[in-house]
N, C-alpha and C positions, 0 to 999 in steps of 0.2 A: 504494500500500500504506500503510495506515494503522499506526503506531509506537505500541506502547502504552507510556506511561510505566513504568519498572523498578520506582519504587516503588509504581505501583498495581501494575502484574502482581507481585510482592513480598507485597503484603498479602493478594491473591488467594488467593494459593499457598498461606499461613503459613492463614488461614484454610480453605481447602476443607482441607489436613493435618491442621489440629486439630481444626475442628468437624464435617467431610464437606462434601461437594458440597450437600445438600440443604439443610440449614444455610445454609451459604452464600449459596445460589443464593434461599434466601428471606428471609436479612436485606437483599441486593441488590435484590429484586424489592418489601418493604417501602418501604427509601428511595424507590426510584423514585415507587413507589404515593406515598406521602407529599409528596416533593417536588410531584409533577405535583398534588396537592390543595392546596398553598400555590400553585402557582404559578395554576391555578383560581381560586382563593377570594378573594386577595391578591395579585394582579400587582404591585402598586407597593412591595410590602414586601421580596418575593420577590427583584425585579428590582437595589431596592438590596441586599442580605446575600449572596443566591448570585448571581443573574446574571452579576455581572463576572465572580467566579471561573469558571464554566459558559462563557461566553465564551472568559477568554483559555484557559481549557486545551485549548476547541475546536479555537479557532482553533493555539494554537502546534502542534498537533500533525494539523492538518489545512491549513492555509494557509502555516503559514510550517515548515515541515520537510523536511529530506535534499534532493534532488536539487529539487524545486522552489525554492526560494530559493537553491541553486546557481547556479540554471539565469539567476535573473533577475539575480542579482548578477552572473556572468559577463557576460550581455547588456549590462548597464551598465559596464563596463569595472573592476569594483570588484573585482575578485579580483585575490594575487598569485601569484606564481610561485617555489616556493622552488625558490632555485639549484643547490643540492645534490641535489636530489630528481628537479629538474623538474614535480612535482607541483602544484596547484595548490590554496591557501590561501584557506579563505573565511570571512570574517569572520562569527562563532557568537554566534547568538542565545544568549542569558541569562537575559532574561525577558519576557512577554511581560503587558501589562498591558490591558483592555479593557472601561474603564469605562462604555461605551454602546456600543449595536447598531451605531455610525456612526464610530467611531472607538478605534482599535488605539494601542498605545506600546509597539513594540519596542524592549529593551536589549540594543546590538549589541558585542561586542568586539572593533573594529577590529586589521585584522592591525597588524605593526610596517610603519614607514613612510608609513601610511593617517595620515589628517587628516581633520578634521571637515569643513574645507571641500571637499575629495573627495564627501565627501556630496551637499553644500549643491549644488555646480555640477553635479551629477547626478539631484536632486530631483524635477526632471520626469519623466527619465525613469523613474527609480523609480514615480512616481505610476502611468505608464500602462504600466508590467509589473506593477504589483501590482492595474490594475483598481480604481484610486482616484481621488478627486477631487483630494488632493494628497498633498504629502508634506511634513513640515516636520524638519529637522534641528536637533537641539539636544547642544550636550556637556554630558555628565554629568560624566567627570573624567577621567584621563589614560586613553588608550585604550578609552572607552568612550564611546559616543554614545546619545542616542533618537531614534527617526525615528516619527515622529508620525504616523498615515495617519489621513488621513480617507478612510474607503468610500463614504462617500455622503454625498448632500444629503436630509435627510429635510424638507424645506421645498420646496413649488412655488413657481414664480417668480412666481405671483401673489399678493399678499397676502391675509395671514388677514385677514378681511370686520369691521368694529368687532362686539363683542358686544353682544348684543341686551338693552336698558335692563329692569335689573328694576324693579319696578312698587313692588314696599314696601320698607319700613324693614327690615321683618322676614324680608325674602330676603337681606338685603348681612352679609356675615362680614368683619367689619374685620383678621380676622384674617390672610382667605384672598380679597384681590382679585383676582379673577380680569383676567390682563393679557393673554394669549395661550395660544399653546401649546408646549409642550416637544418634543423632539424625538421622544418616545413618541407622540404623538397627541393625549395625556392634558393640561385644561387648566392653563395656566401660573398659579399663583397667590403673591399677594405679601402680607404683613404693614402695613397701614399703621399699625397700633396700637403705641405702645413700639420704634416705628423710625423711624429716618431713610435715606430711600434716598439712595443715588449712582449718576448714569449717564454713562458714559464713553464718549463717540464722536466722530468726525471729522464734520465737512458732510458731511449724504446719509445718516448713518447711519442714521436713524431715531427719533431721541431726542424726537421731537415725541409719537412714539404713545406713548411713555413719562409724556410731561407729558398725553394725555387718557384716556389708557385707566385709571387713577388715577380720574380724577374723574368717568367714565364706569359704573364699577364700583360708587361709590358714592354714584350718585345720586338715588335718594332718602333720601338721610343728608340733601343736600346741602340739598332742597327742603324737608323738614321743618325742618332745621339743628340736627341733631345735629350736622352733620361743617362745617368754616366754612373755604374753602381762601384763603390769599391767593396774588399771584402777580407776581412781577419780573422786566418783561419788557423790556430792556433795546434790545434789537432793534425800537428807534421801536416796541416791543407788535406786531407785526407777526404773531409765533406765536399773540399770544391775541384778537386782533382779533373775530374773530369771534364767543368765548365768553366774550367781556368780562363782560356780564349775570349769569356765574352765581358770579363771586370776591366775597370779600367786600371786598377792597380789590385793586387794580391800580395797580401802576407801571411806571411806561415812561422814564421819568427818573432822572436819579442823587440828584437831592436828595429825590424821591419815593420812590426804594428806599431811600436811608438811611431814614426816616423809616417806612417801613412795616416796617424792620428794629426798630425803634425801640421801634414801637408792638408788634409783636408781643411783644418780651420784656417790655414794660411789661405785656400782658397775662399773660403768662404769671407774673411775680411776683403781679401780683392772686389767677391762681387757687391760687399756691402757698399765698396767706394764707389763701384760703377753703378748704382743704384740711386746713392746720395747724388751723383753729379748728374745724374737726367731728372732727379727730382722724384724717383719712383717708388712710392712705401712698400709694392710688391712687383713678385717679378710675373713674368709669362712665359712659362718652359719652352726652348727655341735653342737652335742649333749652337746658338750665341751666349744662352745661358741658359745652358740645361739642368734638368732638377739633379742634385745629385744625394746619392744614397750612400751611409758605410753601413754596411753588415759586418756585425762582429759576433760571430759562432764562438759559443762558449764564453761571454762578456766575463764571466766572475774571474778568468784568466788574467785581464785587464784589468779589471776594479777592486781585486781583491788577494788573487794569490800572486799577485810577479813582485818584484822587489820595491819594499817600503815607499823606499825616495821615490822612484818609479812610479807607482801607481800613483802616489799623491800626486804627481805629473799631469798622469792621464786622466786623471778625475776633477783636474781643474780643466783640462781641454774640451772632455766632453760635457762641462756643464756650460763651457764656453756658447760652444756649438749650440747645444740644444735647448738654453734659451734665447739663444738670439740666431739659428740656425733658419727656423720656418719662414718668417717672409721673404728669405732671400733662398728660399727653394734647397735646404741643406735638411736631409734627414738621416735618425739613426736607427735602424732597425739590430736589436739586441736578443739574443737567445742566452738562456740560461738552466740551470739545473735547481740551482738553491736562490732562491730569488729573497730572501732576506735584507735588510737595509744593510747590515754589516757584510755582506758579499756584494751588492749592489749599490752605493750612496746615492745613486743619482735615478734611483728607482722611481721616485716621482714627480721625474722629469718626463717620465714617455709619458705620451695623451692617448694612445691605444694600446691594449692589454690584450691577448693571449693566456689562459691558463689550459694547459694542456694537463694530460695526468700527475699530480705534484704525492708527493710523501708522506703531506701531514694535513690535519684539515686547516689548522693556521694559517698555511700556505696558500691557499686559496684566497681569501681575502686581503693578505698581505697583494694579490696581483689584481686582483677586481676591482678589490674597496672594502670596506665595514659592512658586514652582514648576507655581504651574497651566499653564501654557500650557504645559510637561510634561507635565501629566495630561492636554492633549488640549485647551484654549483658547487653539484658534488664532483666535483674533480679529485680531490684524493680517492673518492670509488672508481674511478676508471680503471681499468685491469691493464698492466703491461704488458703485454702479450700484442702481436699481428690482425688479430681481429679487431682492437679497439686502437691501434697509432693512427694520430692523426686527429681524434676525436678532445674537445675539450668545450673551454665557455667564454664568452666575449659579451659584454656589456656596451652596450650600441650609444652612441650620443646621444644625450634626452631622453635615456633612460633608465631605470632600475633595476629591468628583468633580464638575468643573463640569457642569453641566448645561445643554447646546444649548435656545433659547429663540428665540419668535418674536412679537414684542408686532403685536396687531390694531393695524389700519391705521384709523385716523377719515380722511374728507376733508369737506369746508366743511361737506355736507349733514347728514353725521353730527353734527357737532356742532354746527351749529344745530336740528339736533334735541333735543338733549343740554339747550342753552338754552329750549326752547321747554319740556322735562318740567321740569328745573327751576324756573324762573321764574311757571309758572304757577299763578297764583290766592295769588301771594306779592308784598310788595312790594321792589320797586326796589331793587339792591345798593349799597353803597359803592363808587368809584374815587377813587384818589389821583391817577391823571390827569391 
């Protein structure tokens, strides 16, 4: 039996009373008609403003109400028993939040007695009475917990295939690189223009498809040289081996990354002057001043394990850079493992985040913001393993709901392809080397 909320049957009432039934029954059949033509017209607009609402009211009063969530809480040993009564006490949902098709945030209020960790060591079994992938437990404050569900994996265990190389200048939106896809279907797209990204993962996670799907997206920026990527690869270059040919400088050394750290902000003062003397607060990407990129695979190399003097070095360059980097078209794309402030200082410096599979649930929020992995980025549950690389969560500008992502998969073939479109019919790149 389906419970209709008191204050919708309440508004119901108060309206068929005052206006009639007919009334009524046609400003309800209006909305509907209207909504169902936003949700037609404009799925993506729709899905952000109502759908979560249309969700969790669904859901709370169709999944999680009366004698069903009784029923499961009883079976997981989470109900008590008041003494007095003999009756049987069951911890009352509060609110129910559900910011994507794939994942629910019940706020539960624990009886007296109950404990978060009560939750925690019944997690499992929660997951498979609620017909979920998991279940993650978090406290909110005294007596009150969230239990995070994930319903599903909207991702097959085989990877999303690299996307397929646009052919001109005048198909790529520096705006909107396309990197994979979202948990909707819909593809996943990222800003390279007036940002700096950050990606956050463990070994295995996937952070390689992050450093080419970037330059995959925009390549033919790359080949004409509008777009001019450099890249520090610290890992003996072992990640960029293959598509060495298409950076405009490469390090694989520490005195060679200093140094191309170096140079990049020495460029970046030049275009600043060239900018001051036309008069122009921003640039427009052009053969003459093109956006340029550094990727630094494995950043905590740089900001945290190479020598003392050293890093304090590189840690005033790139805060150099990247606050005064964006309107003159200079950005940093950064990977890492342990994304902590003490491995990274200049962690909230980047204006777009990546959190890929991480090790702790701390971590998570340390790369999103305060509270997301409440709102449903369970990134320390992601599994290390081939079926799940690549998969993680990103919080979109103007908003609060992370959003499940799956960045395509390059292997060798792909991006010696990626090298062959670029490189050809251009000459021979710089390596610091």
């Amino acid at each position: 039996m389906v419970t209709v909320p008191p204050a919708l049957a309440a508004a119901a009432t108060t309206s068929a009373l005052e206006l009639g039934l007919t009334t009524t029954g046609g400003m309800v059949g209006g909305a509907a008609v209207g909504m169902l033509g936003w949700y037609r017209g404009h799925p993506a607009s729709f899905d952000h403003l109502i759908g979560p609402r249309l969700r969790a009211f669904r859901r709370r009063w169709l999944s999680y109400v009366g004698r069903r969530w009784s029923d499961i809480l009883l079976d997981c040993d989470l109900v008590s028993i008041n003494r007095r009564t003999d009756g049987m006490v069951v911890p009352r949902i509060i609110k129910v939040r559900s910011a994507s098709p794939s994942i629910d945030t019940l706020f539960v209020r624990i009886n007296r007695g109950q404990t978060p960790t009560m939750f925690e060591e019944k997690a499992e079994a929660l997951a498979h009475a609620l017909v979920a992938q998991r279940v993650a437990v978090m406290k909110v404050k005294p007596q009150v917990i969230a239990l995070v569900i994930e319903r599903t994996n909207p991702f097959d265990a085989d990877p999303i295939p690299a996307i397929d190389l646009p052919h001109d200048s005048s198909e790529v939106d520096l705006s909107a690189i396309e990197l994979g896809d979202d948990e909707y279907g819909n593809a996943w797209t990222q800003s390279l223009i007036g940002q700096h990204l950050f990606v956050a993962g463990a070994t295995g996670s996937g952070k390689g498809s992050l450093l080419w799907s970037p330059l995959r997206g925009m390549a033919p920026l790359l080949r004409d040289g509008i777009v001019q990527a450099d890249v520090i690869d610290l890992k003996e270059g072992m990640e960029t081996e293959v598509g060495a040919p298409i950076f405009h400088r490469r390090a694989i050394i520490w005195d060679d990354a200093v140094e191309t750290v170096e140079a990049f902000r020495d460029e970046l003062k030049e275009r600043q002057a060239e900018l001051r003397a036309q008069a122009v607060r921003k640039f427009t990407p052009s053969v003459a001043t093109p956006l340029r990129l550094l990727q630094i695979d494995e950043l905590g190399m740089m900001t945290a394990y190479g020598p003392s003097s050293e890093v304090r070095a590189v840690l005033k360059l790139l805060a150099e850079i990247m606050t005064q980097g964006r309107a003159a078209g200079f950005g940093v794309c950064g990977y890492v493992q342990e994304p902590t402030k003490d491995t990274v200082p200049v962690r909230e410096l980047f204006t777009s985040r990546v959190c890929l599979s991480v090790t702790s649930q701390s971590q998570v929020d340390m790369v999103l913001g305060d509270g997301m992995r409440l709102r449903g980025a369970l990134a320390d549950e992601i599994p290390l393993d081939p079926a799940h690389a690549g998969i993680g969560y990103v919080v979109q500008q103007g908003s609060r709901t992370p959003l499940r992502v799956r960045a395509s998969y390059q292997d060798d073939q792909d991006i010696r392809d990626l090298v062959a479109f670029v490189t050809a019919g251009r000459p021979a790149l710089r390596s610091v080397a």
